[in-house]
N, C-alpha and C positions, 0 to 999 in steps of 0.2 A: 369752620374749616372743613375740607376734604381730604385726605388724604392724597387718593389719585388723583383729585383736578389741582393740589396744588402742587405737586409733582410734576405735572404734565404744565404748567403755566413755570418751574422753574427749569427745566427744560428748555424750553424757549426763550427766557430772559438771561440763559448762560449761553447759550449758544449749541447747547448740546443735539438739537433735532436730526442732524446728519452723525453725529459720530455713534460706534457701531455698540450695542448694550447686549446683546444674546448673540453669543455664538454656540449653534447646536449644530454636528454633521458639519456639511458643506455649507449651510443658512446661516445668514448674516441679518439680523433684524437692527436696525436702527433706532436709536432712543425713541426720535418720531412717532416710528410705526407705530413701537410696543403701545404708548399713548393713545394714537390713535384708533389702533385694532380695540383696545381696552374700552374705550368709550361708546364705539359700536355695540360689543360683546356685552357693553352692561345694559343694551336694548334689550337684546337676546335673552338673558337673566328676568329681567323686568318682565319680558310675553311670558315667562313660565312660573308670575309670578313672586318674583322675589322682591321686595322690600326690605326699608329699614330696620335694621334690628333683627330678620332672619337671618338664618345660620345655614352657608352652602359649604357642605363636605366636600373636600378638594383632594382627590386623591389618585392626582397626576405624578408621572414622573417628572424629575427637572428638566426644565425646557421653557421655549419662548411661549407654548399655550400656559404653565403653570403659569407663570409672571403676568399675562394677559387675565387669563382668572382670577387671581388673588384682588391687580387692579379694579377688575369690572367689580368684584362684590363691595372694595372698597367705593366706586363711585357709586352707589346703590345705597350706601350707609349698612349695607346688609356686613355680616359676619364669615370669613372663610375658616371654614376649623381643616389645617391643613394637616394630615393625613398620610402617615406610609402606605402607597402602594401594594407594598410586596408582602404585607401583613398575613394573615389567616385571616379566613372565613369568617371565625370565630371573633376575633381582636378589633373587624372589621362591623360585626353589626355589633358587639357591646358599644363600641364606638357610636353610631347611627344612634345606637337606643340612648345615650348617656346626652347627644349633642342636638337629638331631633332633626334632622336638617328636614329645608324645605326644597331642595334639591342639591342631586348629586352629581359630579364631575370627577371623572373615574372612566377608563379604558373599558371598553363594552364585557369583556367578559367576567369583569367585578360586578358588573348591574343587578346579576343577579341576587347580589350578597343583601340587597337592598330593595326589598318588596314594596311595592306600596311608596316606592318616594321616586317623584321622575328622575330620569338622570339622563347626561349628557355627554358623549366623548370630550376630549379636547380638539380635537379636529373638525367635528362636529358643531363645534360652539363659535372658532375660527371660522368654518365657510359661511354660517348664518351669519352672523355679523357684516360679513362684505355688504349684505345686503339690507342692512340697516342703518338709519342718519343715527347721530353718538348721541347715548340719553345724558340727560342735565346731570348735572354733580346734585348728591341730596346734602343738605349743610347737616353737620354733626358735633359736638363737641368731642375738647379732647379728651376728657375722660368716657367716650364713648370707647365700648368694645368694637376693638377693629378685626379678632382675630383668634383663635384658641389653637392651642396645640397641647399635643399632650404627653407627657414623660415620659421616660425610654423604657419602664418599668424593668430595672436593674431589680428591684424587690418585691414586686409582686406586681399587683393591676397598675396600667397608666390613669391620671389624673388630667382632667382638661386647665389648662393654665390659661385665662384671660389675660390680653393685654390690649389695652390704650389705644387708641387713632396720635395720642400725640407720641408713643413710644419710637417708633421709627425713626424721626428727626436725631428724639437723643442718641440712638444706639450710634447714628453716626459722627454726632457732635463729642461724645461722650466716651465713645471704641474706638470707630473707624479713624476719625482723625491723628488722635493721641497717640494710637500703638502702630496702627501701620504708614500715616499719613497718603490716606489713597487718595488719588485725582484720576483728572480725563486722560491718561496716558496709560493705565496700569489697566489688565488683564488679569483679571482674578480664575483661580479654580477650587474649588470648595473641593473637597471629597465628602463632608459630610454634607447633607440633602438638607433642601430651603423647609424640609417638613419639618424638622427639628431646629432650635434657635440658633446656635450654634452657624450652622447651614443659610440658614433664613436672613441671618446680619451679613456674613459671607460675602452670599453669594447673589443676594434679592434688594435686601438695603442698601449695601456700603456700593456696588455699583451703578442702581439708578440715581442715587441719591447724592454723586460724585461724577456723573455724565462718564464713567467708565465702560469696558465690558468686563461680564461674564462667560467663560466656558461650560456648557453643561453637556453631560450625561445621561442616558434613561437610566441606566443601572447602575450597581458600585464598580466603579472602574478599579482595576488594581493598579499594583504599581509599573509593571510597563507601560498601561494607559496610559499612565497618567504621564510617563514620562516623556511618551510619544506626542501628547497634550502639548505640554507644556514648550517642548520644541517647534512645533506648527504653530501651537498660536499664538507663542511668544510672552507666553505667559510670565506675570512679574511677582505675581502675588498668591502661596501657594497654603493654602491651609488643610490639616488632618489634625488624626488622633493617634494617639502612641503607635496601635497596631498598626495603622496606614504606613508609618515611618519604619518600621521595622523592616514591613516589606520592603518600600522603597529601597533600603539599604543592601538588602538580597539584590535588587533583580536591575538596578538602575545605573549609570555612570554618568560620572560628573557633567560630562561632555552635554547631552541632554538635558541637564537644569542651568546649564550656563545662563539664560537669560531671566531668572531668577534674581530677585533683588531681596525677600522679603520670604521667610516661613510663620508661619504659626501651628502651636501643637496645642488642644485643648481636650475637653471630654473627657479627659482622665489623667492619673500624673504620669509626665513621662520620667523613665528613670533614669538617672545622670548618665552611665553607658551609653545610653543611647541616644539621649541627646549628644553626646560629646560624636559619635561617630553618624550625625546624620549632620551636622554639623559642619567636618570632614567633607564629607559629602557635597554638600549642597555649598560650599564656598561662600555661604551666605549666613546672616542671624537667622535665627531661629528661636522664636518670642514664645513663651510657655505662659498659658493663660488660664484664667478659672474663671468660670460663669456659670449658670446655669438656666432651666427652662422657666424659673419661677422669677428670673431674674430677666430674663429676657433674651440677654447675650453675656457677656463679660461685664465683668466688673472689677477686676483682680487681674493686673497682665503689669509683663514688660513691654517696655514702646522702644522703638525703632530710635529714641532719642538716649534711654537709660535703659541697658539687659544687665541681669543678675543671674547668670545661667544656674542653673537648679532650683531657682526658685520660682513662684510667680509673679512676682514683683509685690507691689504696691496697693493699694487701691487707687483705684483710675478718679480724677476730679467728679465731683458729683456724687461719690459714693464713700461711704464710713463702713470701716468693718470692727469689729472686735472679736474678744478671740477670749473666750469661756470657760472654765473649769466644770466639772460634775456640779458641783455647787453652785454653778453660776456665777464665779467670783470670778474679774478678769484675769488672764495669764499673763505674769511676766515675759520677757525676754529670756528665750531660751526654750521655754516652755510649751508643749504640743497642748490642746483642747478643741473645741468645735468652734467654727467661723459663721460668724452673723452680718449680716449683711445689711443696710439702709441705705435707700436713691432712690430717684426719680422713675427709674422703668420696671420697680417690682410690681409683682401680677395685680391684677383687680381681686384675685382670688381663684379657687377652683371650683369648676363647672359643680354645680350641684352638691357642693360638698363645703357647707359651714363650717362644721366643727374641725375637719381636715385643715381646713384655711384659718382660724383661729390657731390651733397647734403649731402650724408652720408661719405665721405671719400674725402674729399678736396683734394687738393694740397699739405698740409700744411703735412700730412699724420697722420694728428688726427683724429681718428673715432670717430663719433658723435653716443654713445651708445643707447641715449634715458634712460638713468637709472637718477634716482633722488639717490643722496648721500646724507648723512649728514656728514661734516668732523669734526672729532673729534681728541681734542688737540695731542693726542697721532700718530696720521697718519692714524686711522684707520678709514674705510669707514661702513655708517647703512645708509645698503641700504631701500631706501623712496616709491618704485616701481616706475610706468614708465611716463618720461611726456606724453605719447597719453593714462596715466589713469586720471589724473588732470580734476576736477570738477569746474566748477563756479557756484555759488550761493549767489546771488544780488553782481555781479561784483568783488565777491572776489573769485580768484584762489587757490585754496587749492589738497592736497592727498590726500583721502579718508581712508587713510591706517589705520588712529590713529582711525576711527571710526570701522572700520572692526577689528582692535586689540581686541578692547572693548567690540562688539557683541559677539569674537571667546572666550574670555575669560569667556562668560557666558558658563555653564556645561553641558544645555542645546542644545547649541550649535556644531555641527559640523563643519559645512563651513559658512561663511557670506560674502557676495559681498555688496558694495555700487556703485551707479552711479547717473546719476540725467536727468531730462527731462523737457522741458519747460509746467505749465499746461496750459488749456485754456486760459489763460490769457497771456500768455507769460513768465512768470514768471518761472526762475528755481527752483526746488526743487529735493530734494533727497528723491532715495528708497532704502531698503534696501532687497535684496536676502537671506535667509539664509535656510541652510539646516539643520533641527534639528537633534541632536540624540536621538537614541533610548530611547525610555519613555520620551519623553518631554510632556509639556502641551498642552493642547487644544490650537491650532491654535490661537483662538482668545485674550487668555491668556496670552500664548508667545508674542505673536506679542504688545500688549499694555505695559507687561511690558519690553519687550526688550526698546520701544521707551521711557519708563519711567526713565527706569534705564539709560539712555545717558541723560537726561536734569539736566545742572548741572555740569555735569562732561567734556562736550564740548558746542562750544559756539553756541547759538542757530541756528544760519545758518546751524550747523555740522549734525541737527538732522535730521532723515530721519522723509519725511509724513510718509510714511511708511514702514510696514514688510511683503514681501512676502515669504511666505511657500512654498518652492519648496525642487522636490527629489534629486536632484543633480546641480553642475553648468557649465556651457558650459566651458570646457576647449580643449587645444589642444592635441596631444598625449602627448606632455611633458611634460603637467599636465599646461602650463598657462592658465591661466583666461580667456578667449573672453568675455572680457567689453564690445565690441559692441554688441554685440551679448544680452548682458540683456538691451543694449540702446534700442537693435531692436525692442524685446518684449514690453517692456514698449512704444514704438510708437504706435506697432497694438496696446497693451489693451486700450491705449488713442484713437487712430480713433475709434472701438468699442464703448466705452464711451459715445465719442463728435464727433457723425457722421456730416460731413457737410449739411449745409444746404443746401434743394432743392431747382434748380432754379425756379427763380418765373417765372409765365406764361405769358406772354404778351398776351393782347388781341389783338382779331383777328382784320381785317379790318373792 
């Protein structure tokens, strides 16, 4: 097999060569094209070197060169580790040093970040190719790596995530069809980016591999973009992540997604408010999904045929999950623990990292998700967020989520984070983050009676000392939360606080 030549030969045997697959700006690229530019392009790749089994760093924004690229490394048999863009300097060559590439594909003024390795625009790679006959497909198997991406590092360093030449196929036999039923009619819009998996099934898979299009973006479009999007190009099929939808609900009117058929919310749980008023909104389902990057894409969704709103449904055919205690004992009905996961497009492993990859993907070949479920009698899964979010406070383990539900629920309210910090004393306690909306009350106001309105209604260990007023909350591109990250904060404002004390002097001789 080939990936890209066997793509570009179905294609043709569906009839898709004319209908329209990338729309970026005003450019309209055709299934055809993409195919055909792609095959030129993977000449291009090949004079600079690249073969089977190298690894080309891709770190385009979305667009019809990214999709041309990814193609060309896959006819090559070579490797694209596809790559945020808008990263640091810093996140960018641990990157380079962890994945080696033997060439990089990246907007000219990233090249520097990357010494010593040639690199290429994507426009750049586009104009040479016109001028190239299209290189042979190299044969691969499907357990061959097609592809690394790497996690959104919510808890510390990102990990490179392998996956498969034959993973593609599934995501769409396996996702796309089941939960949203896409075809050659439907208009997709990812918000989140084809770098992350999420994005990548979207926005990159479930359209070539459905003779549909794509709408893409360089940047994160917000939600008037998006809604300006969505009315121009007629968009049918509209996928984000909780924060995407929150805006959306600020800044958008119905009027605008009326040609909408189809939502999806993934990357994080969304919470029933707001699914219930985006919902409203959009006149349309709205399918809440779990997957992840070790996973490939989804594995865990409601489909367009059965929704469960609150929950994320099921496990999708193909894939077993079970749902864990501390012990490891399975969880009845009713009962929250951690979700494991078995199928067909879990990772080959992570880049360079054995033991990481045993921890998370035993023997057994259950991946250990890190998701907290709740099983409910029916089979469906409410999802609880993640065990590396889990608070103690005076030795009792808990989810912060039912407190953060409560806060989001105030009107005032826009976003709210909980986490907790030992104070002086050693003693854990909770704070609360929240981002108010527009026309809230005076700082001091909100924050007494946010802390007023939870006593009562959770049990007193649940309550935050405090509420902090902040403009926004540290998340990743794909909109998760970095909890660590408000841990971190609250360390420095505490050293600040409760500076140590100076050594004493001893006297002299």
């Amino acid at each position: 097999m080939n990936f890209a030549h066997d793509l570009s030969r179905l294609c043709e045997e569906r009839g898709w060569r004319d209908l329209p697959a990338c729309l970026e700006g005003d450019a309209v690229w055709s299934h055809g094209q993409v195919h055909a530019t792609a095959a030129r392009c993977a000449a291009v790749l090949a004079g600079h070197g690249v073969g089977p089994g190298d690894r080309v760093l891709l770190a385009l924004p979305d667009g019809a060169a990214w999709v041309v690229s990814f193609l060309a490394c896959a006819r090559l048999g070579a490797v694209a580790v596809t790559v945020n863009p808008e990263l640091s300097g810093h996140e960018h060559r641990y990157m380079a040093s962890d994945c080696a590439p033997a060439l990089v594909l990246a907007q000219e003024h990233l090249h520097e970040r990357f010494p010593g390795v040639p690199a290429l625009t994507g426009a750049a790679l586009l104009a040479r190719g016109a001028a190239h006959a299209p290189a042979p497909p190299v044969p691969t198997d499907p357990d061959s790596p097609l592809y690394v991406q790497y996690t959104s590092g919510t808890t510390g360093q990102p990990k490179g995530v392998v996956h498969r030449c034959a993973n593609p196929a599934l995501y769409l036999e396996l996702v796309g069809r089941p939960v949203v039923d896409v075809g050659p009619r439907d208009v997709t819009l990812s918000v989140s980016k084809m770098f992350f998996a999420y994005g990548f099934g979207n926005a990159f898979v479930f359209p070539l591999l459905s003779g549909s299009a794509a709408v893409y973006t360089a940047g994160r479009p917000g939600a008037a973009e998006v809604a300006e999007l969505v009315s121009r190009h007629g968009v049918t099929l509209l996928y984000g992540v909780p924060s995407f939808y929150a805006g959306l609900v600020r800044e958008a009117s119905s009027a605008d997604l009326a040609g909408l058929r189809l939502a999806v919310s993934a990357g994080e749980r969304l919470a029933p408010d707001l699914g219930e008023r985006v919902r409203g909104l959009l006149g349309a389902p709205l399918l809440e999904q779990l997957g992840s990057t070790e996973a490939g894409h989804g594995f865990c969704s409601n489909t367009v045929a059965r929704d469960v709103p609150d929950t994320v449904g099921r496990a999708l055919p193909g894939f077993r999950v079970r749902v864990l205690d501390r012990d490891g004992a399975p969880v009845a009905p009713g009962g929250t623990g951690e979700l494991h996961v078995t199928g067909p497009t879990l990772m080959k492993g992570y880049l360079n990292l054995p033991e990481e990859t045993r921890r998370t993907l035993p023997e057994d070949g259950w991946l250990r998700t890190g998701d907290l479920v709740t099983v409910l009698p029916s089979g469906d899964l409410v999802h609880r967020g993640r065990t590396d979010d889990l608070e103690m406070v005076g030795g009792i383990t808990f989810s912060p989520v039912e407190v953060e539900d409560l806060l989001r629920a105030d009107p005032r309210v826009r976003e709210a984070a909980v986490t907790s910090l030992p104070d002086e004393r050693g003693a854990t306690r909770l704070h609360a983050f929240v981002v108010p909306a527009s026309g809230a009350d005076s700082a001091e106001t909100l924050e007494s009676e946010l802390i007023g309105g939870l006593r009562g209604r959770v049990a007193p260990y649940k309550v935050p000392r405090s509420v902090r007023l902040v403009p926004d909350l540290p998340r990743t591109p794909t909109g998760k939360l970095r909890r660590f990250q408000l841990r971190a904060s609250l360390g420095a404002d505490s050293r600040r606080e409760h500076p140590p004390a100076p050594p004493r002097s001893t006297p002299g001789p």
